[in-house]
C-alpha positions in Angstrom: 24.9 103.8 146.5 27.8 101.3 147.5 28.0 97.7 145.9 30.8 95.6 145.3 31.1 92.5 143.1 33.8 89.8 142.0 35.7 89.7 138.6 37.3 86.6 137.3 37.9 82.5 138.2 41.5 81.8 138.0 42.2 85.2 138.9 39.3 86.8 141.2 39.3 90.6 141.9 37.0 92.3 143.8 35.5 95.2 142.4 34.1 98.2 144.9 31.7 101.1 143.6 30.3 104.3 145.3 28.3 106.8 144.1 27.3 109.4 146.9 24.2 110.9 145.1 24.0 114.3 147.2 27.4 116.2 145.8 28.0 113.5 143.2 31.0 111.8 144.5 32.6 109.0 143.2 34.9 105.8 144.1 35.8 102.8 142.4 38.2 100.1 143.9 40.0 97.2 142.6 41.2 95.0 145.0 41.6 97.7 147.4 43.0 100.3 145.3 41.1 103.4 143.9 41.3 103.5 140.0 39.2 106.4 139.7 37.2 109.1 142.0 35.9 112.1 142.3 34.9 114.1 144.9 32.3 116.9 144.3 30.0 118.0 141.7 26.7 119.2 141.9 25.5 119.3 138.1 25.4 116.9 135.7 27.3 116.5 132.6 26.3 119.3 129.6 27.0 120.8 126.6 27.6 124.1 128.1 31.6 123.3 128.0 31.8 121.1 125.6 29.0 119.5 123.2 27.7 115.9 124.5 29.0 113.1 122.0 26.6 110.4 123.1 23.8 108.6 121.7 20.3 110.5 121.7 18.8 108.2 124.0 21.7 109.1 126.7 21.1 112.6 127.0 17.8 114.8 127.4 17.6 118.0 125.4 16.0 121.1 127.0 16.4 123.6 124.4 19.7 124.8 124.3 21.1 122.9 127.2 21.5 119.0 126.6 22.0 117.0 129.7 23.6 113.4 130.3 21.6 110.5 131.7 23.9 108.1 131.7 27.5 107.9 132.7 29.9 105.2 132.5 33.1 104.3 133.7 35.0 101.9 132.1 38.5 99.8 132.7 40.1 96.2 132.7 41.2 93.9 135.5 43.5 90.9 135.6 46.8 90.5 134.3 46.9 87.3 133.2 42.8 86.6 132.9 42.0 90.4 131.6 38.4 91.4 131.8 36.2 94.4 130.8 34.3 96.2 133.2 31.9 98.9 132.6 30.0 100.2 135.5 27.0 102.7 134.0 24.4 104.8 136.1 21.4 106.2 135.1 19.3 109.4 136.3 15.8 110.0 136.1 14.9 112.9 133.8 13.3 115.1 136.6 14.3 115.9 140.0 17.5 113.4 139.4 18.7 113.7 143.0 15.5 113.2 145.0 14.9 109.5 143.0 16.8 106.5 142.6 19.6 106.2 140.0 19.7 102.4 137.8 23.3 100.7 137.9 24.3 98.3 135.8 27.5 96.7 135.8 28.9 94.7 132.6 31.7 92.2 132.3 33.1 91.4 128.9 29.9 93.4 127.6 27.4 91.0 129.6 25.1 92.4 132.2 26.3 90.7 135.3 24.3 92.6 137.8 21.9 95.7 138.3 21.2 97.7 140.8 18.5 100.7 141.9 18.9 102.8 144.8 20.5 106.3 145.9 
């Protein structure tokens, strides 16, 4: 999944996302400049390292093993007109990487635009 989306009047940034669904790899820009990636991971997140501190409705519990649903990445733009972004994505409970993934993206905690897709 690749979008991109602008931030800001006075002082207009251009955020870019990418999610590649198949290994789990991950890119966000700002302005041209990555701010955070990743570049391979084939699980999601559990508590099998660590526990899951996120709200029940974010996670599915299969026994033992608790799994996250929904991740989110989260930073400010601008220097001078600051704005909070938080980009979230959730999975599907079953077979997660053969259906489409919900994005949403927030801007000063309003939902500015989602997105479905792979």
């Amino acid at each position: 999944m690749r979008f991109s989306f602008e931030v800001g009047h006075g002082e207009p940034h251009k955020v870019e996302f990418y999610w590649g669904q198949m290994f789990g790899a991950l890119e966000i820009k700002v302005d041209g400049k990555i701010i955070d990636e990743k570049s391979f991971s084939l699980f999601s997140p559990t508590n099998l390292t660590a526990p899951l501190d996120i709200p029940e409705n974010e996670k599915m519990n299969l026994g033992i093993i608790e799994v996250q649903l929904v991740e989110k990445w989260s930073f400010e733009v601008g220097i001078y007109e600051k704005h909070s972004v938080r980009i979230e994505k959730e999975r599907t409970k079953l077979l997660a990487g053969l259906r489409p993934h919900i994005y949403r993206v927030f801007v000063d905690d309003e939902l500015l635009e989602k997105h479905k897709g792979y």
